[in-house]
N, C-alpha and C positions, 0 to 999 in steps of 0.2 A: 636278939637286939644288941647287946653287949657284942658278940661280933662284927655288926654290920658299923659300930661306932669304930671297933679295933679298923678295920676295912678306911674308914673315911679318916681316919690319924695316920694311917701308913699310906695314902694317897697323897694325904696334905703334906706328908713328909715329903715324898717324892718330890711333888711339885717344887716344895722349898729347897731342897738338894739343887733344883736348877736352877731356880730363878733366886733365889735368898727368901727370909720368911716376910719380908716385909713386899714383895710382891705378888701374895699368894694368901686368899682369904677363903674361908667359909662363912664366916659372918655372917650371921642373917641381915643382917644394917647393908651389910654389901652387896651379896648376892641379890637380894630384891631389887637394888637397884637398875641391876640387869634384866630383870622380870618381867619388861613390855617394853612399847615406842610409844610415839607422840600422834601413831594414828586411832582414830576415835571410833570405828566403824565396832558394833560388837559381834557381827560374824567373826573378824578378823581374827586369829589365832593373837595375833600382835597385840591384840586389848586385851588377852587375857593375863592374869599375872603368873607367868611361868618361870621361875628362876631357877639359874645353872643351881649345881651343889657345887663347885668350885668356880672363883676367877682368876686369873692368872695374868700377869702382865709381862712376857716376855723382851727382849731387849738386842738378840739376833738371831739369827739365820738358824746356827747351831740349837738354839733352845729350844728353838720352836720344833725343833725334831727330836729333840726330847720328850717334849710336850706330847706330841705327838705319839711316840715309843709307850711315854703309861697310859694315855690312853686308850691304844691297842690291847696293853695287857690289861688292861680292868676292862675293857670294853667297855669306856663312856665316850658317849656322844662327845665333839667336838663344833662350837661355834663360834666362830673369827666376828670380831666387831671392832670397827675402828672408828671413825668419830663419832659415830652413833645417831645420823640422822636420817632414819629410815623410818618410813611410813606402813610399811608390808608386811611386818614379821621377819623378813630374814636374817636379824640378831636375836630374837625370843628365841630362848631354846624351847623347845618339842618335848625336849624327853630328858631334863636333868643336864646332867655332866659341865663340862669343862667349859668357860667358856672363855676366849682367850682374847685378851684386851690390847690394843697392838700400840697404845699410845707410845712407849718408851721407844718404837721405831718410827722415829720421828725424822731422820735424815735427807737431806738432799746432799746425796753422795756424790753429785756431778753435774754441773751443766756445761757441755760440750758444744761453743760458741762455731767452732768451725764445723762440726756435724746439724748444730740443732738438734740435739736431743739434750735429755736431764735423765738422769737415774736418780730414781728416788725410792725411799720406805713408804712403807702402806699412811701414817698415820702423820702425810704429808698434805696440807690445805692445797685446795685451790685458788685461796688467798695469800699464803706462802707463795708457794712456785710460783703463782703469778707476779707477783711484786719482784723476786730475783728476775723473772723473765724481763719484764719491763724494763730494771736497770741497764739491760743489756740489750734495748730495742726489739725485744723478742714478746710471743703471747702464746698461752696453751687454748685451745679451742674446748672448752668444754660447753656441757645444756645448761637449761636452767635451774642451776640447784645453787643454795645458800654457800657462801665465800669458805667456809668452815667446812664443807665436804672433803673427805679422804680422795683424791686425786685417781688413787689406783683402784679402789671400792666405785668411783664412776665410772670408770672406765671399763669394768669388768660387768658393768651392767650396760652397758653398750646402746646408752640415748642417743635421740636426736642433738644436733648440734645448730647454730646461729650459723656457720659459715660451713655445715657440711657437705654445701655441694660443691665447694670449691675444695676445700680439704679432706674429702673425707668422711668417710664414716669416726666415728671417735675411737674404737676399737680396733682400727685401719692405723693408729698411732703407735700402734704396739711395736716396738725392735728387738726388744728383748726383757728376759723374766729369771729370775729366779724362782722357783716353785717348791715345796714340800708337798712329795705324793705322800697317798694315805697309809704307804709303808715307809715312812718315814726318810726314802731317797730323793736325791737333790734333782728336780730335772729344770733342763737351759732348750735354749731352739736357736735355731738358725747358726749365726755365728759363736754366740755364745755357748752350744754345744761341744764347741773346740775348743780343747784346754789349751793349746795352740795360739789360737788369737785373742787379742788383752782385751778386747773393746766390744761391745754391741754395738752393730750396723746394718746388720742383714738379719729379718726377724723370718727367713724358710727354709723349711727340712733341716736337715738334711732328711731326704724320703718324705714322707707323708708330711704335708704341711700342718704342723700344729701351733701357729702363730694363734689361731683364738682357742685354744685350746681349756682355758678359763673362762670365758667372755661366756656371760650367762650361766655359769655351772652356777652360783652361788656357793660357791666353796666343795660343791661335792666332790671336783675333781683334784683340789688339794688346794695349799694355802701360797698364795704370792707375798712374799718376801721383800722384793725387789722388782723394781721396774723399767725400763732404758724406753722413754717416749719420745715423738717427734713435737718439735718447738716450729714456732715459726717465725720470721722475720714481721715487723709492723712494715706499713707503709710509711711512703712520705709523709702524703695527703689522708684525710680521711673526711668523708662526708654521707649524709643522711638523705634518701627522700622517702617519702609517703606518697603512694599513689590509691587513693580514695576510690568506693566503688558501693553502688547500691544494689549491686544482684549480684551471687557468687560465680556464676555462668562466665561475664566477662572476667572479674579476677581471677580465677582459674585460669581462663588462656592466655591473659597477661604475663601471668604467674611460670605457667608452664613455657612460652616462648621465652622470657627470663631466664629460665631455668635450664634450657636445653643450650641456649648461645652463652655459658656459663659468663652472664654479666651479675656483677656485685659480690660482694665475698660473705656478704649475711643480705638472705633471703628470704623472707617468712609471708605467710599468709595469715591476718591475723582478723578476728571477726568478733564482732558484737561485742559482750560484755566483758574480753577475756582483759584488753586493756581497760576499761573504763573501771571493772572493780578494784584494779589493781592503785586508784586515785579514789575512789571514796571510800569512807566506813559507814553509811549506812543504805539501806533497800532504796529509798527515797532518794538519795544523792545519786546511784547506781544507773538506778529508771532514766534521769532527769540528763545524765550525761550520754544514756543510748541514745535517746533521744535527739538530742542535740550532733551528735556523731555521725559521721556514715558508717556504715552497717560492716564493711571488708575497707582491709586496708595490707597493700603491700611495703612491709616494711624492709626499704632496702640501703644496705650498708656496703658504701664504696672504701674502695682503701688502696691504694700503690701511688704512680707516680703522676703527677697533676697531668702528662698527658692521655694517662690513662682513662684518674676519673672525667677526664674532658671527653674522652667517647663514650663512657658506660653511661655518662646524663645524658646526654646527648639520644641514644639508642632509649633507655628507659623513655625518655619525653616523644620520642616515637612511637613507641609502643603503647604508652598510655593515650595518646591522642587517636591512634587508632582505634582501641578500645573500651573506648569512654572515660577513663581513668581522668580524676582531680590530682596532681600533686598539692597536697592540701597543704606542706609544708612550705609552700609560696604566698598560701593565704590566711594563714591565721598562725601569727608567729606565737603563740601558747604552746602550738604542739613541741615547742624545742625540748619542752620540759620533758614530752616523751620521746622525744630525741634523746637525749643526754641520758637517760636511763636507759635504752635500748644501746648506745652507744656503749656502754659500759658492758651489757652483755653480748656483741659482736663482737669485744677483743675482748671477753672471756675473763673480764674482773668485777666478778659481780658484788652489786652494793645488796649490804644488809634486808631490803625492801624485797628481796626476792624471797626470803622466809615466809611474805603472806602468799605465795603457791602453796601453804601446806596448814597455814593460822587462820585464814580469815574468808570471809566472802568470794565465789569465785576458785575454792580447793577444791573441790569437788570434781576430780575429773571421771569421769564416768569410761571412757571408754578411749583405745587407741586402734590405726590400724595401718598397712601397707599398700595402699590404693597404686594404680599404674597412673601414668599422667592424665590420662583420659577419663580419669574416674573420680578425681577429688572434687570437684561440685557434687557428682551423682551420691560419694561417700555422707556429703555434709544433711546433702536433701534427705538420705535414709536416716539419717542422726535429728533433723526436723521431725520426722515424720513417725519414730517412738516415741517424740517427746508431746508430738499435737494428740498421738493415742494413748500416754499415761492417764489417768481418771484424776491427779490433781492439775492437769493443765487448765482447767477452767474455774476452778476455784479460788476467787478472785480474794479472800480472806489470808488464805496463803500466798499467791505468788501470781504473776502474770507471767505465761509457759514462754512467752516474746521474748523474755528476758532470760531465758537459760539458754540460747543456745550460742553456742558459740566455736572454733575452732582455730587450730594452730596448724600449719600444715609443712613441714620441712622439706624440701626438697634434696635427694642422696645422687650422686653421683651423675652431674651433668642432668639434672631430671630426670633418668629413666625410672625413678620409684619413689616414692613420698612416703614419710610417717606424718600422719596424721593425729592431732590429739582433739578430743571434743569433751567439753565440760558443761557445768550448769552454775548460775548464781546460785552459793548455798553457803550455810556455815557447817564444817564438817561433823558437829558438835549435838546439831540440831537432829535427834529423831527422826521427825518424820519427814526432813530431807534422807537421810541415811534410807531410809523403805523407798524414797521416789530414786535414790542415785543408785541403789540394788535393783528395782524393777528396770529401772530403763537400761541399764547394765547388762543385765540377763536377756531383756529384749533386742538390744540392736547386733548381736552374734545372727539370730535368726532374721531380721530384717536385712542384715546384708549377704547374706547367703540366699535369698531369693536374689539379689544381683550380681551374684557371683564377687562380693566382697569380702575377705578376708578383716575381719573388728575383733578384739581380744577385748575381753573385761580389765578391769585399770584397778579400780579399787579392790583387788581379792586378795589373800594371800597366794602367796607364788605356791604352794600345795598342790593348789587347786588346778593350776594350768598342763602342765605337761603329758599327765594322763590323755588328756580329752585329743593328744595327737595319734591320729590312728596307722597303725600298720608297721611296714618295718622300721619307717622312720623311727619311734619308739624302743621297738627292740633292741634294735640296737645300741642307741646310747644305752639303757638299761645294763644291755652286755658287758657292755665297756664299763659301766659304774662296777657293775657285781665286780670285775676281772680286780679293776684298781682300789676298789674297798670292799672285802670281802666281807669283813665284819661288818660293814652299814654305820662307821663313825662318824662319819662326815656330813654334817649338817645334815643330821637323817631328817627326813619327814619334808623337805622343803624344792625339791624337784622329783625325788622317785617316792611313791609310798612307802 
């Protein structure tokens, strides 16, 4: 015992040789506070209380490969957290060790006016960068996550976006990276691999394209430091419509011809309760506004120059009259209010109100998936149809099953592919919603595999996912982890076993 304490004082030294002693604790007061997230589910690794044996707040580039270096030689775990608003586990450590707090790399190092880009540090907002962007008529395209998200940590988990089929995928932003591999050397891509050239511009090869080469590891393939992303210009003009729709069948094809003639710069499919809970706080107010609502609604976000949005209304109002569609924002001017919030997340500055995706009624999202154009009605019917054969759909003491379903459907790249998200009314908090959002969870993987749909589970820890891919696709990354972290430091437990 006496040893393993000598062990954790000549650690704690170390760490403080890098960083000074005042950014480096063992504290139990401190460490615990590292010890889980804000999600509720109690399968999730993430509700359990697991905390590092060290924190560390690093401050650049260099330290972090320090950091990195005693880790290797004690062989402890490493786990990167930076604003800390994760739902899944991927900041709980697993197994002890290090785990390294990135707040002091707080910089926006650049914003490049004539390029459109911003180089920035990990433990930069997307309410920061946005607000610089803005002063400069500019906007960063991010999903739906609270203003306070680490900019580079969303982006390496690589969502849907409000304008990504005009812009992109979000991880499609990438130009260039500083990185810390797990042997603690510096690696660049593209241009930035040239000591040669001052600037990131060109985020390929040289050789094998490693531009996403982070995007989804969750830290296993090493730590980003720094980031050089694309910005974008604002339009002139910008304007809203809602086009209303009572069976998903027609929103769908509205949706997907939208989609393909890439008209609007924010695009969405949005259904049932997913806006309505987002305005009330209780079951009763929830019911009362589906009710009153149409059932599908395309929410669509113009923006360039007034002769622009003068076609894109134009073509939308064509296309909805063809297809049954209400512009419902002609007839009941209340919806502004959902305007003006949705407004704010199609130029990617989002207001505080988006925190209840993850607090209140309507968090629950159960499940997501990659449907082809042709299949996002058939995806939402199979997402109906676990939730009419769960056993509390008719248990009218609990809940009316009418009222969980719902969907988000983003359209990627000129429509040839959608992410799809499907939820239910529930409070995350609630038990025996937690058994109904686990069953229906585990259920709709095999519900869309008799339609040859590809559905992933939403609420699990990321642990749980990557195994279940079969064949060499697996090996391989597997290869590739074993090569660049031999030891297993790197967010062990959290993509490979």
């Amino acid at each position: 015992m006496e040893d393993k304490r000598i062990d954790n004082n000549r650690i704690l030294s170390e760490l403080a040789n890098i960083v000074g002693s005042e950014w480096v604790s063992n504290e139990p007061e401190i460490v615990y506070a590292y010890s889980r997230d804000v999600n509720m589910y109690p399968e999730n690794l993430s509700s359990v209380l697991r905390p590092p044996h060290y924190v560390v707040l690093p401050s650049t580039s260099e330290e972090v490969q320090k950091i990195v270096a005693v880790a290797r030689t004690h062989k402890l775990p490493i786990i990167v957290q930076t604003t800390g608003l994760n739902i899944a586990g991927v900041c709980v450590p697993s197994r002890g060790g290090i785990l390294m707090d990135m707040k002091r790399m707080d910089k926006v190092i650049e914003i490049d006016e004539v390029n459109c880009t911003a180089t920035i540090q990990p433990y930069v907002t997307i309410a920061r960068l946005s607000c610089e962007l803005q002063k400069r008529k500019m906007f960063l395209p991010v999903p739906g996550n609270p203003s306070t998200a680490s900019v580079i940590s969303n982006i390496l988990v690589g969502l849907g976006l409000k304008v990504t089929n005009r812009v992109g995928r979000q991880e499609q932003g990438i130009v260039g990276f500083k990185m810390i591999l797990p042997d603690g050397s510096i690696f660049k891509i593209g241009s930035g691999a040239d000591p040669f050239i001052p600037k990131d511009f060109w985020p390929h090869g040289p050789g094998p394209d490693l531009q996403l080469f982070p995007v989804h590891a969750i830290g296993t393939t090493g730590i980003v430091t720094e980031m050089t992303i694309k910005c974008w210009l604002r339009g002139e003009k910008y304007k809203e419509l809602w086009v209303s729709y009572e069976d998903i069948d027609n929103a769908a094809k509205a949706y997907a011809e939208l989609a393909k003639m890439e008209i609007c710069k924010g695009i969405n499919l949005y259904g049932g309760n997913k806006y309505t809970s987002y305005a009330t706080d209780t079951r009763e107010a929830m019911e009362r506004m589906v009710r009153a609502n149409p059932e599908f609604q395309l929410v669509l976000s113009m923006e360039g120059t007034k002769r622009r949005l003068e076609y894109e209304e134009k073509v939308v109002r064509r296309i909805a009259e063809k297809t049954g569609g209400i512009i419902i924002t002609d007839k009941f001017n209340p919806y502004e209010s959902f305007v003006e919030s949705h407004a704010g997340m199609s130029g990617s500055f989002y207001s505080d109100y988006s925190m209840k995706y993850w607090g209140s009624r309507g968090a629950n999202w159960v499940a997501a998936g990659f449907p082809s154009p042709d299949k996002v009605a058939e995806m939402y019917k199979v997402y109906c149809q676990a939730i009419m054969d769960d056993p509390e759909y008719s248990d009218s003491d609990f809940g009316n099953g009418e009222y969980w379903r719902s969907i988000i459907a983003y359209p990627y790249e000129g429509g040839h592919y959608y992410f799809n998200e499907h939820g239910i009314d529930s409070h995350p908090g609630d038990p025996k919603w937690q058994r109904v959002v686990k069953r229906i969870g585990a259920a709709l993987p095999r519900y869309g595999a008799q339609r040859g749909l590809l559905i992933m589970g939403f609420n699990r820890a990321p642990r749980e996912g990557l195994p279940r891919v079969t064949g060499p696709y697996y090996d391989l990354a597997k290869k590739i982890n074993n090569k660049l972290d031999p030891e297993g430091i790197m967010q062990p437990g959290f993509v490979f076993p």
